[in-house]
C-alpha positions as CSV (number, residue, x, y, z in Angstrom):
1,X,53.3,-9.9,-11.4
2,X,51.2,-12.7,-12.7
3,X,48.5,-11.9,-15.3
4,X,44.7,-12.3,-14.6
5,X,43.5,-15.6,-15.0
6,X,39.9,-14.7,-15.5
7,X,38.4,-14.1,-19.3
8,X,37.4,-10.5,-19.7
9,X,33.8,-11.7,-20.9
10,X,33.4,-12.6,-16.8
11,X,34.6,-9.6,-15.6
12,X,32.4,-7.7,-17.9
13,X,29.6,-9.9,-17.4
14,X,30.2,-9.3,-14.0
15,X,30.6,-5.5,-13.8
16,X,26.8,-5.5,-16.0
17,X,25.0,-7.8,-13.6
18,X,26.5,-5.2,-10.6
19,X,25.7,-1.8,-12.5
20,X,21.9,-3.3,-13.0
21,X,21.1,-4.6,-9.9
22,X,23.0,-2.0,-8.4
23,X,22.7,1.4,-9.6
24,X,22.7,3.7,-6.6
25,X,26.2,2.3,-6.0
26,X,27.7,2.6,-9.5
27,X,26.5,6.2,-10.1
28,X,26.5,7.2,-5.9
29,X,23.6,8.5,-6.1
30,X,20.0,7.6,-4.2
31,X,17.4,6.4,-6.3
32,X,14.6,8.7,-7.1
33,X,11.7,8.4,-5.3
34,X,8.5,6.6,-7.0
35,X,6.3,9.5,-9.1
36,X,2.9,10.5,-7.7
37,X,-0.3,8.9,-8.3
38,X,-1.9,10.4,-11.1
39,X,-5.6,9.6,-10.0
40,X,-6.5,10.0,-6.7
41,X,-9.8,7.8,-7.5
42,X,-12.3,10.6,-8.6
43,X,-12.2,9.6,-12.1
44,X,-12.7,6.0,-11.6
45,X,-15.9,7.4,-9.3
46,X,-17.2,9.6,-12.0
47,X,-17.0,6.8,-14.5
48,X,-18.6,4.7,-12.6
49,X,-21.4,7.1,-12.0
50,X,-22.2,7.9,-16.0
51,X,-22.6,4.0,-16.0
52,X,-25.1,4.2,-13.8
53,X,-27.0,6.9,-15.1
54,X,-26.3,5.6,-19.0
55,X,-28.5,2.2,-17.2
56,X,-30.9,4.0,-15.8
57,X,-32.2,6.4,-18.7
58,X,-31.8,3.1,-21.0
59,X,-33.9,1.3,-18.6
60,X,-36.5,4.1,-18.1
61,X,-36.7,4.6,-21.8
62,X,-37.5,0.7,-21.8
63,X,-39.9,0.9,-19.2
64,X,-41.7,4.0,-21.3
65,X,-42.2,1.8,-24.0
66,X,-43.5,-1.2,-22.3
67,X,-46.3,1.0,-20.9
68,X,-47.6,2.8,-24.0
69,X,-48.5,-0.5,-26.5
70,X,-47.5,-0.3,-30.1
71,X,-50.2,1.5,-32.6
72,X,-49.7,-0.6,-35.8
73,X,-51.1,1.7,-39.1
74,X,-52.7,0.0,-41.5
């Protein structure tokens, strides 16, 4: 019987290129499924919404002082 006449860096360059792209067949097992979303968007609303009402009491404290004019004490 003749010996191999490929280097053994190939095959186990080979054999790592395989067990990465191919996992589910090296360990015969399925891949897990992806993991749940862990917002379902709620937060992203209710962030949004303290925005808004941070611009509207900055604006309505603006507007406040607009209206009443500045008393200067001399």
């Amino acid at each position: 019987m003749a010996a191999s006449k490929i280097p053994s860096g190939v095959v186990s360059a080979f054999a790592l290129i395989f067990a990465i792209a191919f996992p589910a067949a090296v360990h015969g097992q399925p891949l897990a499924p992806a993991p749940a979303p862990t917002s379902d968007g709620t937060s992203i609303d209710q962030g949004i919404a303290y925005l808004l009402m941070l611009v509207a009491l900055v604006l309505t404290y603006v507007m406040h002082n607009l209206d009443s004019p500045f008393t200067v004490i001399s």
